[in-house]
DRENVO-375018 format. One record per residue (C-alpha): x, y, z. Coordinates in steps of 0.25 Angstrom, whole numbers, plus 5000, padded with zeros to 4 digits. Layout:
N
XYZ ...
This chain:
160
489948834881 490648724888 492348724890 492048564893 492648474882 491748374875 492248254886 491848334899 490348354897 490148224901 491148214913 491148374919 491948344929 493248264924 494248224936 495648274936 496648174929 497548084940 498748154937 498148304937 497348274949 498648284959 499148394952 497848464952 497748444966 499048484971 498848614964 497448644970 498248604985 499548704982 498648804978 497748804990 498848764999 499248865010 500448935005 500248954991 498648994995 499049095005 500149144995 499049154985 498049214993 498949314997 499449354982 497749394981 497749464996 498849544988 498049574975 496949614981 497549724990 499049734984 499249864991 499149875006 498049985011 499350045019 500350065010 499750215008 499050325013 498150415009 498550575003 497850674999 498550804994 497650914991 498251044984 497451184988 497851314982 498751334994 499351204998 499251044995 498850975008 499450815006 498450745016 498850605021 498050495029 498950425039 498150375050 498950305060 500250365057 501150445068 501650575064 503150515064 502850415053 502550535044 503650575035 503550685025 504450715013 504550795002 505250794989 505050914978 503650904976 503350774984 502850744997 503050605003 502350565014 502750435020 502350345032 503150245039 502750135052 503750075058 503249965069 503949865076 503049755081 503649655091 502949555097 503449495111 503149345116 502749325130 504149345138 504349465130 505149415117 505149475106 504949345095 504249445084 504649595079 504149655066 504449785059 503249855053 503649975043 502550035035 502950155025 501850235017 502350355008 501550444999 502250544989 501450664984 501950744972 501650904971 501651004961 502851084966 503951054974 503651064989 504351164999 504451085012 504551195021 503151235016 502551085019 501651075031 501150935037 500350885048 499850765054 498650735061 497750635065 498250545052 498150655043 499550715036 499350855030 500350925022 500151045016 501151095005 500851235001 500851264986 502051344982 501751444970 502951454960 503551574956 502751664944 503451694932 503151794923 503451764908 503951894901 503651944888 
């Protein structure tokens, strides 16, 4: 089935009024302008991956009869970046970058400076409260361990 009126079998191609034709065409030339193209293209750059790879990282907590061991990748990161805190029952490790970038010209003046800070945080919630004096953590090679041992709640007895 055809969406063609009746008049366009005979004429399948039917030019564009006078009038329209300069308003069809400066609407084909905004749209594909530089700006408004960049600025479009980078709306479907955003859509396509509207969270950066960076803004997390990868942790695992395992929980064995003794202890949960909270694994986290962090390659690349310095010790010192590394700041653990703990609230009640929840651990949040966080990251931060600071970087200064300057770039000199050739008599040694500074015409650029740019401040890089980067921040990453992950929050885990456990079943209990956690006793801080108890937590252990190490660092190595990229890989952050903490192990939180399980504490066992007092045992009441429920009388007659």
């Amino acid at each position: 089935m055809s969406s063609k009126l009746p008049s366009d079998k005979n004429n399948p191609k039917k030019p564009i009024p006078e009038p329209f034709r300069e308003l069809v065409k400066s609407m084909n030339d905004f749209f594909t302008e530089k700006p408004v193209r960049g600025f479009l293209q980078s709306i479907d750059d955003f859509f396509k991956t509207p969270f950066p790879v960076t803004a997390g990282f990868p942790v695992e907590t395992v929980e064995t009869g003794k202890e949960y061991i909270i694994s986290a990748e962090l390659p690349g990161i310095k010790r010192e970046q590394i700041q653990l805190n703990i609230t009640g029952n929840y651990i949040t490790i966080s990251v931060e970058n600071n970087e200064l970038e300057t770039v000199e010209n050739d008599q040694s003046q500074v015409y650029r400076r740019k401040f890089v800070r980067q921040h990453s945080s992950r929050t885990i919630s456990l079943p209990h409260a956690i006793n801080e004096k108890m937590v252990k953590a190490s660092y190595r090679d990229g890989l952050l361990q903490i192990r939180i041992p399980q504490e066992k709640g007092k045992i009441i007895e429920i009388e007659e």
